[in-house]
BAFI-3210 file (N, C-alpha, C; in Angstrom, 3 decimals, decimal comma, padded with zeros to 6 digits):
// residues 145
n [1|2|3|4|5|6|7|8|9|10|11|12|13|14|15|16|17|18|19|20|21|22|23|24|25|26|27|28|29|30|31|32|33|34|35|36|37|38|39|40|41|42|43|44|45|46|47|48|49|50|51|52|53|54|55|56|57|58|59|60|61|62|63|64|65|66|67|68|69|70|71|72|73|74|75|76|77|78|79|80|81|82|83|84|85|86|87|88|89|90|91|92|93|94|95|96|97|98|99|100|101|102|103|104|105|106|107|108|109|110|111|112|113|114|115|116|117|118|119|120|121|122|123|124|125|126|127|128|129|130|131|132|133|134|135|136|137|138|139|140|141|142|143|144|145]
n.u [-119,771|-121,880|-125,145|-127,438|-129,754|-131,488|-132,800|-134,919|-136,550|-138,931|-139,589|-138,782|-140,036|-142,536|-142,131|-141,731|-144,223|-145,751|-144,528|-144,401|-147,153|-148,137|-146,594|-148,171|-150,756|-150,256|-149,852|-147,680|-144,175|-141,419|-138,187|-137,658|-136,220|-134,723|-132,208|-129,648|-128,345|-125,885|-126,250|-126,467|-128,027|-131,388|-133,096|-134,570|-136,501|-137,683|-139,924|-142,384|-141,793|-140,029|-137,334|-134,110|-131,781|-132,298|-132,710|-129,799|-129,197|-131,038|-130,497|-128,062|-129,175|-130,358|-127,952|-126,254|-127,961|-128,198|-125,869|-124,749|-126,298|-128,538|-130,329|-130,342|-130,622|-129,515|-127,067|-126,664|-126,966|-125,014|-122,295|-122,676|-123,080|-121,841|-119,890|-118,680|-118,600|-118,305|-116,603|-118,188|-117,218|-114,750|-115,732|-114,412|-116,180|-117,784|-120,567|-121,926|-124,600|-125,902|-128,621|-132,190|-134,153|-133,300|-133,679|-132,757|-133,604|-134,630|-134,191|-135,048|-132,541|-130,934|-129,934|-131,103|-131,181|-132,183|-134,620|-135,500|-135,946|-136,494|-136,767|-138,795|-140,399|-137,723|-138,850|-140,955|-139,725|-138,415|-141,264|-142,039|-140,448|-140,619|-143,289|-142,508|-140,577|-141,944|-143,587|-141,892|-141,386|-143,987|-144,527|-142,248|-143,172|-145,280|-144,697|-143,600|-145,221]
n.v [101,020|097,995|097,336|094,834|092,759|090,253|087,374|086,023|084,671|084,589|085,274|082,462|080,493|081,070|080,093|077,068|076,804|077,083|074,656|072,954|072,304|071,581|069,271|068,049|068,015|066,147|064,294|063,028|063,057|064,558|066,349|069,907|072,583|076,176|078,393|081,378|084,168|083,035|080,422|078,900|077,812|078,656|077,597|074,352|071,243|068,042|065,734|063,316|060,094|060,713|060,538|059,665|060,567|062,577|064,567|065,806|066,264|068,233|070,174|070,550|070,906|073,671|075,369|074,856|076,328|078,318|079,674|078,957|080,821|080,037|077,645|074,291|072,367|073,309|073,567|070,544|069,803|070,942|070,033|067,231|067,336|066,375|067,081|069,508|068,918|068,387|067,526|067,793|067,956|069,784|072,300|072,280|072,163|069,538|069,671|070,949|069,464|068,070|067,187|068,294|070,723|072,073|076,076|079,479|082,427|085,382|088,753|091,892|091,533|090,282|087,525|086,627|084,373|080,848|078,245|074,659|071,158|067,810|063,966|063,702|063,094|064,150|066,073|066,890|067,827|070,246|071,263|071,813|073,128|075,653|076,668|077,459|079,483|081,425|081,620|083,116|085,508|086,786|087,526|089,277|091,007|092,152|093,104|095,951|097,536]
n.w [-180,974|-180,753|-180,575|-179,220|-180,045|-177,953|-177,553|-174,844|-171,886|-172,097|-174,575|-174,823|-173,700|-174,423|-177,315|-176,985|-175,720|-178,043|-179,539|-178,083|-177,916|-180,534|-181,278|-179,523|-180,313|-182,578|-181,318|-180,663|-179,406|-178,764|-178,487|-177,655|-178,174|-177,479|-178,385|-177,640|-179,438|-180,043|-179,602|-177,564|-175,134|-173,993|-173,144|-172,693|-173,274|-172,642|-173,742|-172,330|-173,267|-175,571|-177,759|-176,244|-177,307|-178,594|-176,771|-177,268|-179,562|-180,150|-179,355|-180,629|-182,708|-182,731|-181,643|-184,738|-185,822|-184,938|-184,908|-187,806|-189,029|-190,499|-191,313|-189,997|-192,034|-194,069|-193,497|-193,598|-195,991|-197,858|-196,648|-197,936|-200,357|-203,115|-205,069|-203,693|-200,623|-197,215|-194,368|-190,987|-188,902|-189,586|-188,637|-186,221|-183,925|-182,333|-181,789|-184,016|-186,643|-189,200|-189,707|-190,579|-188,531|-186,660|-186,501|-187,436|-186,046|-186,997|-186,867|-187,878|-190,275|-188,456|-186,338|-183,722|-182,208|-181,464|-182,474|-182,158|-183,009|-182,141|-182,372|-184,194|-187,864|-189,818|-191,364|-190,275|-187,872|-189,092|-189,121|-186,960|-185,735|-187,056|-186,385|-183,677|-183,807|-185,915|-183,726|-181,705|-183,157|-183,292|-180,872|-180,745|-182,201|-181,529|-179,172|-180,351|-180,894]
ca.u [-120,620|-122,625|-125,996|-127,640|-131,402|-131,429|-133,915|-134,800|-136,803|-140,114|-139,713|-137,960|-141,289|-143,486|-141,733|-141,998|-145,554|-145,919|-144,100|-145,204|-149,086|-148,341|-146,526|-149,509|-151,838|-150,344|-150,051|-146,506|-143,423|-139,803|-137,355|-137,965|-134,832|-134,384|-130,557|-129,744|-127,550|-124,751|-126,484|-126,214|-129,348|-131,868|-134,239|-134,887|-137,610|-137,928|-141,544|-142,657|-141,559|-139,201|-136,105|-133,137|-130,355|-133,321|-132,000|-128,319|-129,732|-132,021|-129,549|-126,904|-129,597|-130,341|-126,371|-125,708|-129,046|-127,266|-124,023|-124,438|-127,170|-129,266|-131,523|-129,426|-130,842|-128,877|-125,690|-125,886|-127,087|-123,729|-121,666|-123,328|-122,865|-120,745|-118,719|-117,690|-118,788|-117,278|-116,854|-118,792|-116,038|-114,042|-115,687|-114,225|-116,905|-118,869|-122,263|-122,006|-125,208|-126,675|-129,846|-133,363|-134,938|-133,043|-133,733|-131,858|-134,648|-133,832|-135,196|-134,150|-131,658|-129,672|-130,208|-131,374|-131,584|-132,414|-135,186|-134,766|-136,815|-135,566|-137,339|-140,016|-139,311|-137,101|-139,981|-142,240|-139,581|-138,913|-142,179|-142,748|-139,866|-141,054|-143,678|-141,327|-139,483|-142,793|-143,872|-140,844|-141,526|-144,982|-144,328|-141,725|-143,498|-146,328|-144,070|-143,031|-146,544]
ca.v [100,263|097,141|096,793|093,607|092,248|088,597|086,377|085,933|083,261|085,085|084,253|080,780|080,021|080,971|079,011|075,986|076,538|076,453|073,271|071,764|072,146|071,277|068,311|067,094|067,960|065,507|062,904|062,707|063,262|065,201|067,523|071,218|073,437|077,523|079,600|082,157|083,926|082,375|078,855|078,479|076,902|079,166|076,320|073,052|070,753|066,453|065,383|062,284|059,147|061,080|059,364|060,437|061,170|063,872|065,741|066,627|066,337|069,400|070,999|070,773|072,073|075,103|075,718|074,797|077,290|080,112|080,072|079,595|082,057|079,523|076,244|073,581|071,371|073,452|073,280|069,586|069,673|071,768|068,867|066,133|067,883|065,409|067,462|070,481|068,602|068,328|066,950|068,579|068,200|070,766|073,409|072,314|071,626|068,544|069,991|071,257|068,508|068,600|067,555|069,413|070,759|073,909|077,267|080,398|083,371|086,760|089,879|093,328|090,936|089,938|086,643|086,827|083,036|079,936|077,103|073,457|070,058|066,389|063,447|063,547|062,960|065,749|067,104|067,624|068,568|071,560|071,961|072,314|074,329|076,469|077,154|078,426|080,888|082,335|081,834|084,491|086,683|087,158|088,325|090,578|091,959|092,336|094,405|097,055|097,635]
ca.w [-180,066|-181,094|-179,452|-180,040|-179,667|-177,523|-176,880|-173,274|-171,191|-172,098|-175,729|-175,118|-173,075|-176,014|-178,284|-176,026|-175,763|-178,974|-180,308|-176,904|-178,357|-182,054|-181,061|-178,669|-181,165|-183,765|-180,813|-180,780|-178,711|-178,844|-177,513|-177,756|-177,574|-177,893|-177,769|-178,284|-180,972|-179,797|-180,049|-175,842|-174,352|-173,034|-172,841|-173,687|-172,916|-173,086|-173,856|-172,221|-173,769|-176,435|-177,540|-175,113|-178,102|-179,119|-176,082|-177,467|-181,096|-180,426|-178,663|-181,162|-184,047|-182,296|-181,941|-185,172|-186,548|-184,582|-185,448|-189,467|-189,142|-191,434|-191,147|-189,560|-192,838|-195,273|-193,918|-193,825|-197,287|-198,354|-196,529|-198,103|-201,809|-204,079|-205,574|-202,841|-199,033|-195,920|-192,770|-190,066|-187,731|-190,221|-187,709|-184,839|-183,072|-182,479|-181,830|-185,486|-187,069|-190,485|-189,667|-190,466|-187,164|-186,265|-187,561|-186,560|-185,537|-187,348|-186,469|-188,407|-190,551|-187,142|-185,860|-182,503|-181,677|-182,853|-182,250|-182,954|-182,326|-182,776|-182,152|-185,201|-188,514|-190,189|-192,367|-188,884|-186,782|-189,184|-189,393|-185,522|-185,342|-187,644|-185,479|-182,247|-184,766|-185,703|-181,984|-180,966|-183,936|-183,410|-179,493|-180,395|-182,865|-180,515|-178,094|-180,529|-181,448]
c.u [-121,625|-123,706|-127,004|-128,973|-131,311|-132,778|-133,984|-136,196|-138,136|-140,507|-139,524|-139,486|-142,490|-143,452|-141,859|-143,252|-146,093|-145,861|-144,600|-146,610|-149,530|-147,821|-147,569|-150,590|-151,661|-150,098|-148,970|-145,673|-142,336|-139,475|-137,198|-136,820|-135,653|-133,364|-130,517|-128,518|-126,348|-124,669|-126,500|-127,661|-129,857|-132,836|-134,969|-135,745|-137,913|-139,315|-141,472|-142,350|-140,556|-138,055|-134,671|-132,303|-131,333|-132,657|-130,897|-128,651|-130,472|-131,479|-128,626|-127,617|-129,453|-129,064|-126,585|-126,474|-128,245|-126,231|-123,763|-125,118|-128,175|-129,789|-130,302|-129,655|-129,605|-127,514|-125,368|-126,037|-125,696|-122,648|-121,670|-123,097|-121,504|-119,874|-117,831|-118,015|-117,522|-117,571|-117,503|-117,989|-114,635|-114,426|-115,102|-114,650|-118,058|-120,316|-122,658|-123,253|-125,859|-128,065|-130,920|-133,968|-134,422|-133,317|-133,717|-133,789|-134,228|-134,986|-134,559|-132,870|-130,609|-130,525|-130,204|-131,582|-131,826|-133,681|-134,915|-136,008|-136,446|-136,639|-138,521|-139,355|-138,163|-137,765|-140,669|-141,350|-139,020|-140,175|-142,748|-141,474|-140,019|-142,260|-143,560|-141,299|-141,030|-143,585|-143,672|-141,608|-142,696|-145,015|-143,407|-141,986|-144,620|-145,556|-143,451|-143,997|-147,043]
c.v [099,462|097,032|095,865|093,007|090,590|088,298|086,322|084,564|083,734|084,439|083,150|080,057|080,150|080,371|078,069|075,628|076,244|075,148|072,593|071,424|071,818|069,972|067,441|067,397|066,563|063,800|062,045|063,383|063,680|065,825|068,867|071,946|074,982|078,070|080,700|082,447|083,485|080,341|077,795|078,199|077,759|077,950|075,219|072,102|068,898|066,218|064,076|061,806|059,984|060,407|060,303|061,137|061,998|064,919|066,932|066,671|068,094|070,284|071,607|071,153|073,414|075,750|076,031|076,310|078,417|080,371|080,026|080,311|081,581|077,940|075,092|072,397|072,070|073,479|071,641|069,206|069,904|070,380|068,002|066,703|067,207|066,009|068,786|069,731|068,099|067,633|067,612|069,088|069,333|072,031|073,194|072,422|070,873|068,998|070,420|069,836|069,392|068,297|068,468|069,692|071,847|075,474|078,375|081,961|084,635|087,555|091,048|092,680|090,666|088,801|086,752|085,031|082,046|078,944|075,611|072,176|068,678|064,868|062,637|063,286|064,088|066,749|067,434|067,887|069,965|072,241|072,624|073,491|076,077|077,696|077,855|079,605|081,542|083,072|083,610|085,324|087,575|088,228|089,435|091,458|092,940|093,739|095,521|097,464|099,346]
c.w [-180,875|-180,041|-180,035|-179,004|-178,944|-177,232|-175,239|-172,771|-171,397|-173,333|-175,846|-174,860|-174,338|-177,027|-177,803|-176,459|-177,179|-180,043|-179,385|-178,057|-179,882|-182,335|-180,206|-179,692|-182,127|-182,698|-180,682|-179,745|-179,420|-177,992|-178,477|-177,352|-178,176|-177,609|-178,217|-179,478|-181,248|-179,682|-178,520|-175,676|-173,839|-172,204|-173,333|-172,695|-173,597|-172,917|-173,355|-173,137|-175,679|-176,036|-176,575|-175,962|-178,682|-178,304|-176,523|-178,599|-181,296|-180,209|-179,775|-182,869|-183,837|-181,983|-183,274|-186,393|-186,540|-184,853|-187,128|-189,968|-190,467|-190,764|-191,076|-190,976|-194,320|-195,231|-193,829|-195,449|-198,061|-197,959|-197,180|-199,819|-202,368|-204,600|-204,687|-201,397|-198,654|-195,187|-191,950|-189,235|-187,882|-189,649|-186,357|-183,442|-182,926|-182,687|-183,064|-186,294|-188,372|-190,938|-189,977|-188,978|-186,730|-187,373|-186,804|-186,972|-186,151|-187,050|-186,867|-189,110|-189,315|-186,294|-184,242|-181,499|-182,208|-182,305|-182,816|-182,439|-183,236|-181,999|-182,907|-186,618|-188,891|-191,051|-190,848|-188,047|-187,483|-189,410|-188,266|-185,044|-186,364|-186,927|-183,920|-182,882|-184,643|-184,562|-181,518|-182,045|-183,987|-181,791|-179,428|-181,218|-182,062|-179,391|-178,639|-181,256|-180,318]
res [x|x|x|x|x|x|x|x|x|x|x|x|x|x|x|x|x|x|x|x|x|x|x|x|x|x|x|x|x|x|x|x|x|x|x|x|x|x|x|x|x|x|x|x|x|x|x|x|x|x|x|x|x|x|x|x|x|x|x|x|x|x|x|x|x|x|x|x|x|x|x|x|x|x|x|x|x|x|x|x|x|x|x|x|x|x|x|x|x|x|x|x|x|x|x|x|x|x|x|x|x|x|x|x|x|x|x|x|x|x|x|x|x|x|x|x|x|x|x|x|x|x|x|x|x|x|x|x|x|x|x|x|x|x|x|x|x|x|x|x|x|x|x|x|x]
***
């Protein structure tokens, strides 16, 4: 028997709140995603006047966080490598991006989810997703306190 820690709409919301209020702080706009460890959408969020292809962009970090169980920037880095890269599409599935902005959530080494944010550049949207991840981590640390 496998029993396995998820994210839920308590944490997604905390993470939200957080990139929501770090992106209005700097006076800027995006799209705010969270999935879980399967990279499925618990919740995602368009900021006023954010660009629209941010939507499926943010979407398809936070997939791509959860499923290589690492920072959606390093597997496009690995692609993009001159002498071993790939195609993206060599996973067989589009939403696969090598963008910076997703980053998969671990908790007890087992990825529990992922956050992501698209819209900013790719240095500030891992930097605001940086802030989700810690978001969750700080609340579920909080509840086993």
């Amino acid at each position: 028997m496998q029993l396995q820690t998820i994210l839920g709409q308590d944490e997604a919301r905390g993470a939200l709140d957080a990139m929501l209020a770090e992106i209005s702080r700097r006076g800027k706009s995006a799209v705010v995603a969270v999935s879980d460890s399967h990279g499925e959408l618990i919740a995602l969020l368009r900021m006023n006047g954010a660009p629209l292809a941010s939507i499926q962009i943010a979407s398809n970090k936070a997939f791509t966080a959860a499923r290589e169980r690492k920072p959606s920037r390093e597997l496009g880095a690995r692609a993009r490598d001159p002498e071993r890269g790939f195609s993206l599409t060599n996973f067989g599935d589009l939403r696969y991006v090598g963008w910076g902005g997703g980053l998969p959530v671990i908790l007890d080494g087992q990825v529990v989810g992922a956050v992501a944010v698209s819209g900013l550049s790719e240095a500030e949207d891992e930097e605001v997703a940086e802030i989700g991840r810690r978001a969750i981590l700080s609340m579920v640390s909080a509840e086993h306190l």
